[in-house]
C-alpha positions in Angstrom: 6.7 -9.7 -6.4 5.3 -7.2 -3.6 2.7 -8.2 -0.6 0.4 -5.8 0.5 0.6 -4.6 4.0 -2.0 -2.8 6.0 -0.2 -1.0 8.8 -2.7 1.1 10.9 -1.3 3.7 13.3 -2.9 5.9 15.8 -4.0 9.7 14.3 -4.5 11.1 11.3 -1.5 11.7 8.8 -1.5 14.2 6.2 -0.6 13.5 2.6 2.7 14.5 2.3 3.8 11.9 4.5 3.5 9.7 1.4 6.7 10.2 0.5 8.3 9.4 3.7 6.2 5.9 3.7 7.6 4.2 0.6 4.1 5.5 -1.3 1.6 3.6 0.6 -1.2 4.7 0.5 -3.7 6.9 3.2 -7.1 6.0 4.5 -8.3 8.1 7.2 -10.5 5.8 9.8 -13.7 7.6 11.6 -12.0 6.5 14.9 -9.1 8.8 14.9 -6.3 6.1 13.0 -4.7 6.3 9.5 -4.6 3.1 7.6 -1.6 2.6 5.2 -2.0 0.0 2.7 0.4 -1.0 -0.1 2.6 -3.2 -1.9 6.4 -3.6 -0.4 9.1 -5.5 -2.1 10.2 -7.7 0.8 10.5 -7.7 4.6 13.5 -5.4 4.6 11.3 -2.6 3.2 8.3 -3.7 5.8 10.9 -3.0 8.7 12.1 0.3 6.8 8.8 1.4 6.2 8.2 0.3 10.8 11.4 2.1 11.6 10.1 5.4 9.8 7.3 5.0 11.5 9.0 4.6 14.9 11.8 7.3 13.8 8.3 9.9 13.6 6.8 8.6 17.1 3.4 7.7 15.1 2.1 4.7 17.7 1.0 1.5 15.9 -2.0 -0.6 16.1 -1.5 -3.4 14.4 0.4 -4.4 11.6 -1.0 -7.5 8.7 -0.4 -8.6 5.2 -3.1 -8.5 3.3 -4.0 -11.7 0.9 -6.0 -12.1 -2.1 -8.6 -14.4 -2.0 -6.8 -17.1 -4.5 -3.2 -16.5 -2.8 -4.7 -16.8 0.9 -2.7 -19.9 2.8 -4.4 -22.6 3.7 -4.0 -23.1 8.0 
């Protein structure tokens, strides 16, 4: 099973990126970030899809996996 990770870094990307970023998908923020969000199989592909990122100097703002509401852990 995948988990959904938002991975926000500063700028805006172009689409064909995609295929460097293990498909995620692109939302372009009004303050000047790109917002990748998708499902990854595990934390080795979370730490691929980080090293791309640091491999193409994109600086990151935060990184967070995304829960539904019925799978959220209870703290």
């Amino acid at each position: 099973m995948s988990e959904i990770h938002e991975i926000r870094v500063q700028g805006h990307l172009d689409d064909h990126w995609v295929d460097w970023l293990e498909g995620l998908a692109f939302t372009r923020e009004s303050d000047g970030t790109t917002t990748l969000t998708g499902g990854l199989a595990d934390q080795a592909a979370l730490h691929g899809v980080l090293n791309t990122i640091r491999d193409l100097n994109l600086p990151i703002v935060s990184v967070r996996r995304v829960y539904p509401d019925a799978e959220r852990p209870i703290r």
